[in-house]
N, C-alpha and C positions, 0 to 999 in steps of 0.2 A: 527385356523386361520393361514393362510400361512403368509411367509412373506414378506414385501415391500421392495421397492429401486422404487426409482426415480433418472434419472439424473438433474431432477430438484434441486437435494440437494447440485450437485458441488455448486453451488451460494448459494442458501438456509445457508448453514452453512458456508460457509467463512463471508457471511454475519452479521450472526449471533458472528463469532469469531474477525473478526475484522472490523466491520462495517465502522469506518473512514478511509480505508486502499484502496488508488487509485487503484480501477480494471480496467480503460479500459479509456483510452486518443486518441481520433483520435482530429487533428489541436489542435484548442483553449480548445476544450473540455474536459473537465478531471472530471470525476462522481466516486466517490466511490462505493463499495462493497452496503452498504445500500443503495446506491441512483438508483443501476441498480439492483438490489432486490427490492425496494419501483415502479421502474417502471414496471416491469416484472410481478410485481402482480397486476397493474393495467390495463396491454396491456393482462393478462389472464382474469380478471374479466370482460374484454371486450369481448373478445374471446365468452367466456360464453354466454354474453348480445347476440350475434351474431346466437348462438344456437350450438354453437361448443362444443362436449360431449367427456366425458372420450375414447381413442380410436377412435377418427374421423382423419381425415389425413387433415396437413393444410399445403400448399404451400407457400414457403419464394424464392421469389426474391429480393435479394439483393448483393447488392456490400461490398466491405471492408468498412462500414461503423458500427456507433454506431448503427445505428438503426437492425442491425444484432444481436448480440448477445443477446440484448433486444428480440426482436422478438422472437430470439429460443427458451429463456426462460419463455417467456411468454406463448407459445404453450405449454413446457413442462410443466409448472406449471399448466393449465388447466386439464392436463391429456392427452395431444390431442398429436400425433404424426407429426415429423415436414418431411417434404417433400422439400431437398435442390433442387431450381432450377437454372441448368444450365445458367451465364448470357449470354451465344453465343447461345443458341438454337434459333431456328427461330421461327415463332407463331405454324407452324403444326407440329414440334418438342416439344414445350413446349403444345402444345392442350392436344399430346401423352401422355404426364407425367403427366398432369391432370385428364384423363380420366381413364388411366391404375392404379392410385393411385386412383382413386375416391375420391378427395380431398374434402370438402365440403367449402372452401375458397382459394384463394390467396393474400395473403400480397404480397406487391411489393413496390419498391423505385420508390417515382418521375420519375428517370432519364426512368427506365422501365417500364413507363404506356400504353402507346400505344402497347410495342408488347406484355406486358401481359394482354391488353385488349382486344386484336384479338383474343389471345388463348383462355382467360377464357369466352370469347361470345361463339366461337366454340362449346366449351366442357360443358357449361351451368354452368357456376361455379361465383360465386362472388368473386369481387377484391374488394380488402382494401388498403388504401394508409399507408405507413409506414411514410410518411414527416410530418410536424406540419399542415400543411394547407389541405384540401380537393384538390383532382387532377380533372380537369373536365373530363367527362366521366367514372371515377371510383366512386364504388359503396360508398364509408364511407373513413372514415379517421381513424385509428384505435387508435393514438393519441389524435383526439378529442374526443373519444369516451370513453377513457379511462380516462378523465378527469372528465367525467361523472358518473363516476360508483366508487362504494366503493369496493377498492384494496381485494384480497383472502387475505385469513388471511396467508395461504401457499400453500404448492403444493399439488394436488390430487397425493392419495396415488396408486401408481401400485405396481404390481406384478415383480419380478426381470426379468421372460421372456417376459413381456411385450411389443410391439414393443416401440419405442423412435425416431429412426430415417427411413427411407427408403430413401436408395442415389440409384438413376439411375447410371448404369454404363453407361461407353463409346461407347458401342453398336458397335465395331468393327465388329462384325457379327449378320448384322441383326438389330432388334432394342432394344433400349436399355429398361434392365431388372431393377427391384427392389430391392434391396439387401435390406432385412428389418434386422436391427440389433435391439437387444436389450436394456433395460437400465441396467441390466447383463453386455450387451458385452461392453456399451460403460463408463459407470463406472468403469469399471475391468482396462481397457485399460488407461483412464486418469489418474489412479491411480496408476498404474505401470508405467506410463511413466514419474510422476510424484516425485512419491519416491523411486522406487526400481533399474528402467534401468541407470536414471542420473538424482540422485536426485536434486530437484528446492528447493531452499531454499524460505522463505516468503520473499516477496519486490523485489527478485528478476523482472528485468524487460525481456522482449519476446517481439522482432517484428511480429506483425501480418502481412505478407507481402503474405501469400499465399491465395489464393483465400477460403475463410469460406466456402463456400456449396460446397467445397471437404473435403473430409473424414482427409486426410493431416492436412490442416488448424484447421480443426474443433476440432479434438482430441488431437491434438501435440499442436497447438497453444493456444486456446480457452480454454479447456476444462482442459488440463493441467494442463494449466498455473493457470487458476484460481481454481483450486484443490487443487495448492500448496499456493495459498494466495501471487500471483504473480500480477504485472500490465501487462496488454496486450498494446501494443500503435497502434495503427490501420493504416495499411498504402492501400488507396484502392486504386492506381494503382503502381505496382515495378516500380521503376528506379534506378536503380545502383546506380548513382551519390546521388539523393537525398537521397535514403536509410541509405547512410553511412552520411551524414547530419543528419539525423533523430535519428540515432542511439546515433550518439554524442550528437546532443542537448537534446534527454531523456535519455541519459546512461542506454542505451540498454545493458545489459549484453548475451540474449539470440539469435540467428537465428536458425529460422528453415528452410531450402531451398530447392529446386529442383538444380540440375544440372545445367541448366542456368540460374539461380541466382546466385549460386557461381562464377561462369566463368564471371559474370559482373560486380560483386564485386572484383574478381583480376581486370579485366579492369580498373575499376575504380578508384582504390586504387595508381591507379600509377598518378593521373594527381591530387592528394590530399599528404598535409604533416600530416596532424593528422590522424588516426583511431581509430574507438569504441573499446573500451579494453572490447571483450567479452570473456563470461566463457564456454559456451555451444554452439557448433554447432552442428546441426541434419541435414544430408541429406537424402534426398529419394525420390520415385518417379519415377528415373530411375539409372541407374549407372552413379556413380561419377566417368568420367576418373580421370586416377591417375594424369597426370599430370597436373588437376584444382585443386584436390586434394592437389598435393605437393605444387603449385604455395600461395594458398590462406593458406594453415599450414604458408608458408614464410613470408607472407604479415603481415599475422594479426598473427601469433604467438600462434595460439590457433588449438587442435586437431579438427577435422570433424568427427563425427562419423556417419556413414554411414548405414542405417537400409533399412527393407524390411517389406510391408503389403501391403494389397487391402482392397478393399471397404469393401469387403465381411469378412473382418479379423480386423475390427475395426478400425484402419488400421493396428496397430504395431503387429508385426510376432517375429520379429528378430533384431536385430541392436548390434551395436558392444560400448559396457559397458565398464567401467573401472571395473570394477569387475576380468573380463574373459582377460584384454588387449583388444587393437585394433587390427587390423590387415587389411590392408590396401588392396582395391580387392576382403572384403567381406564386407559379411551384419552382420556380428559377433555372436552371440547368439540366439538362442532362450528367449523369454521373460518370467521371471515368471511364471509357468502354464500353458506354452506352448510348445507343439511338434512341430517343423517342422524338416519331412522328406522328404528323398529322395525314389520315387517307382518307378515300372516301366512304361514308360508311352503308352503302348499299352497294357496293360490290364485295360480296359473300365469300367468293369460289377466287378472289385476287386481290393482291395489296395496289391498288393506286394513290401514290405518294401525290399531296396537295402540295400548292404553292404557300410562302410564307405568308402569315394573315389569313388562311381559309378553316372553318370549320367544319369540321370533322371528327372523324374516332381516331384517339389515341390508340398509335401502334407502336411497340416496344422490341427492339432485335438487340440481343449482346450475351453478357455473361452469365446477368442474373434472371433469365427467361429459365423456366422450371423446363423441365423436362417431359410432362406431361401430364394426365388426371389419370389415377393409377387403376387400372384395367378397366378403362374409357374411352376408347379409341377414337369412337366417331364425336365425345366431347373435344378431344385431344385435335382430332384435324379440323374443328373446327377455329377453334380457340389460336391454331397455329398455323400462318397461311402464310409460304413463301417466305419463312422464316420470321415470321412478325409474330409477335404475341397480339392478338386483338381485344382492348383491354375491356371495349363494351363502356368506354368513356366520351365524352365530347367536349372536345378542346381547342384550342390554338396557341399555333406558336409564331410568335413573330421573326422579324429579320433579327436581330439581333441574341436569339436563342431561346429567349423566354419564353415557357411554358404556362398556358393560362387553363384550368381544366372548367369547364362551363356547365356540365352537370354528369349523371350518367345517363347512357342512351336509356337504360330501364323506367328514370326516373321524371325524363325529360314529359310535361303533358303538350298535349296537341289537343288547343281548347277553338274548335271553331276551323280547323286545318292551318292553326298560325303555330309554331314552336312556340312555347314559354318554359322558362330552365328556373328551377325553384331557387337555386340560390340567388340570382338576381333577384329575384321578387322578395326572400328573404332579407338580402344586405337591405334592402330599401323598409322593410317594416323595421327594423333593429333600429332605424335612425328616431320611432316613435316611442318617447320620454315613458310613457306606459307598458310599455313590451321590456320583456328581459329576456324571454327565447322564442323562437318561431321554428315550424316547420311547414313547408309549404308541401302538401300533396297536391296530385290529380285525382277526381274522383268522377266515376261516371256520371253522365247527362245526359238524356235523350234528345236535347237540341244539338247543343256543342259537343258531343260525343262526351267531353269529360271537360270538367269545372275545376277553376282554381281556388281550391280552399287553403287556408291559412291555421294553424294548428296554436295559438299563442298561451303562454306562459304568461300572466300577468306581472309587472315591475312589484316589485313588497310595498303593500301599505294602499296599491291603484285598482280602480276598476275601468278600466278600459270599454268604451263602448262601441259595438261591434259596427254600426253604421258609422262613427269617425273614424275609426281607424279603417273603413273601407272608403270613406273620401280620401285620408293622409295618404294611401296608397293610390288611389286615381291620379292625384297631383303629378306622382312622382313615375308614374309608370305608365306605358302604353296599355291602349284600349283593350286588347289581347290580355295583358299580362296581369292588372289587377286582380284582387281574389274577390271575388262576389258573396264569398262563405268564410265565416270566422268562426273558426273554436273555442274555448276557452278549457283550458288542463289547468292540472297543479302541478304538474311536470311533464317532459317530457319522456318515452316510454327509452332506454337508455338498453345497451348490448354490454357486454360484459369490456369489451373493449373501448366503452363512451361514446359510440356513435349512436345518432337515433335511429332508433328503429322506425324508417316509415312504413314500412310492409306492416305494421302494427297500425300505425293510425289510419291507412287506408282499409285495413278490417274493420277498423272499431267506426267510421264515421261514413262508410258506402252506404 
């Protein structure tokens, strides 16, 4: 007999270990460990009632809310594969991820019945309401239905490679793929993130402030947390201001954040006299400028530790542990059981591993490497070469282990045939008293092939002019790397998971 793993057992046994021990508080509501176990096995034995089998793919729209995490574990618990959707896609976006997943249901929140009702007509698929009441036009209420039926006793048994989740990625080129990971990759990963990279002690508490049906949220937040016998508190839209409210009034110990979450939390910090005395910060998602970095270490008095993953890596890769030290500008380590190196990035069809100090594309081989883009094949052997994940990143890593990620290959421009990597050119505009955010694109030009333009956010109260701060930038940076072009927004164009959207500013400004 082979053997089993379920990620259905993160819950399953905390459960079972400390059943009256608060997992998960969004507003008023506050359910223990047995009471979103007791619902999970009843939103499964609905599932079931529905004709949902070991191995069917089941679609979850929802928001930062309770009925989230219920929902995931309820799929899991049936045996059934969950299917995180997008809450920005549009209906012939989310049709896509229904048809290409061959989802056999979609769960969905109230607040999302109408646009998951266009898609799941489209695509022939049934929707289920995730709210206590029936939604008109949607097929069942999966709530009332679960109240109907006698709860699984536990979770259908899988195999370790078994799929667990499928997350669509971002689809920068093209449309977006399947990354099916395992309950292998994604157990491995909540459980290293949990005890071995910075260990979470039981009771500790974690903001859930990042969006759940990204890999982020899911496995750092969610999955983590409650692996370590942690409370999650659910926060389903950020605000800076309220967050640090939130954090005080549930003595929040944990953030997990994106880069413009930190940056709004230093903002915010300054027009408040108290802060949450937390123990553990995680950032990731894109680079931590340093000087949000230094600003928020000031504020709140606690280290950032600053890590690297993709969908396709469960997420966690690398991040920077007390173990090894931090080190500030990188992604820190490798994780337990995991490679990441540095290869060359123009050999296609083979992994050639660099020497320490050389730049190149991040390549990833170990536990938490997905299994592949689901009925993708020539995605799949690309993506996976000689056992390496090719992350489509450009980085280095030094003698001593430290991981430094230098931009993505996508994002990298080639202005004049010299490389220039936008965050560099970025950390260096941040250091001007008039800027409070930057993005740096490439944009075509019929000399230089493509120009470096600068996307800037004005500081509150400043008006920045675009010929000085294209000198503050000469200063400070090579002839190559300057930006010749300056924007001016009122924000930056933001993803549901806080990353900028540059594929957006380079439409809006070609």
């Amino acid at each position: 007999m082979s053997a089993t793993l379920s990620l259905a057992s993160v819950l399953a046994e905390s459960a079972r270990r400390r059943p009256r021990q608060t997992a998960l508080v969004q507003g008023d509501l506050r359910l223990t460990y047995a009471e979103v176990w007791e619902r999970a096995r009843a939103q499964a034995a609905a599932l079931v009632r529905l004709g949902v089998r070991p191995g069917d793919r089941v679609a979850l729209l929802c928001p930062n809310t309770a009925e989230f995490p219920q929902a995931y574990y309820a799929v899991l618990t049936a045996g059934a594969v969950v299917v995180p959707v997008h809450l920005l896609l549009t209906a012939p976006e989310m049709e896509h991820v229904l048809r290409d997943s061959e989802a056999s249901v979609l769960l969905c929140h109230p607040l999302f019945a109408e646009v998951a009702k266009q898609a799941a007509d489209s695509a022939g698929v049934r929707v289920c309401s995730l709210g206590d009441a029936p939604v008109p036009g949607v097929d069942g209420c999966l709530a009332d239905l679960a109240r109907s039926v006698e709860p699984l006793r536990s979770f259908v048994r899988r195999v370790p490679e078994d799929p667990a989740v499928v997350f669509y990625t971002s689809g920068t080129t093209g449309r977006p793929k399947g990354a099916v990971l395992s309950h292998l990759n994604l157990v491995m990963n909540a459980t290293i993130n949990a005890f071995d990279t910075h260990p979470v002690h039981p009771g500790q508490v974690a903001l859930g402030a990042l969006p759940l049906f990204h890999i982020f949220g899911q496995t750092v937040s969610l999955n983590s947390t409650w692996r370590a016998l942690g409370t999650l508190v659910l926060m389903p839209r950020f605000d800076p201001a309220e967050a640090l409210e939130l954090m005080i009034a549930e003595n929040v110990t944990i953030f997990h954040g994106v880069p413009t979450m930190y940056f709004g939390l230093v903002e915010a910090a300054k027009n408040t006299d108290r802060l949450p005395e937390l123990e553990l910060c995680v950032s990731g998602g894109a680079a931590l400028p340093a000087t949000v970095l230094e600003a928020f270490e000031t504020a709140f008095g606690t280290p950032v530790y600053e890590g690297y993953g993709l969908s396709e890596t469960s997420p966690t890769s690398s991040v920077n542990q007390p173990a090894y030290g931090a080190r500030a500008g990188t992604v820190g380590h490798a994780i337990w059981g995991v490679e990441v190196e540095i290869a060359a990035p123009d050999r296609l069809d083979s992994i050639e591993l660099l020497t320490p100090g050389s730049l190149g594309e991040i390549v990833i081989r170990g536990h938490n490497v997905f299994t592949g883009y689901l009925g993708n094949p020539e995605a799949t052997s690309a993506a996976l070469v000689d056992g390496w994940f090719r992350t489509g990143d450009l980085g280095t890593k030094d003698a001593e282990g430290f991981v430094t990620i230098v931009d993505r290959l996508k994002d990298m421009i080639i202005r004049s045939g010299f490389n220039v990597y936008p965050t560099e050119v970025e950390d260096a505009l941040l250091g001007h008293p008039e800027i409070s955010e930057v993005a740096v694109i490439g944009l075509p030009d019929p000399v230089t092939g493509e120009e470096v333009c600068a996307v800037v956010v004005p500081a509150s109260g400043a008006m920045p002019d675009a010929d000085e701060i294209i000198a503050f930038a000469r200063e400070r940076l090579g002839r190559h790397k300057y930006p010749r072009r300056i924007e001016f927004v009122s924000a930056l164009p933001l993803g549901p998971s806080h990353k900028v959207l540059k594929r957006e500013l380079r439409r809006r400004f070609s």
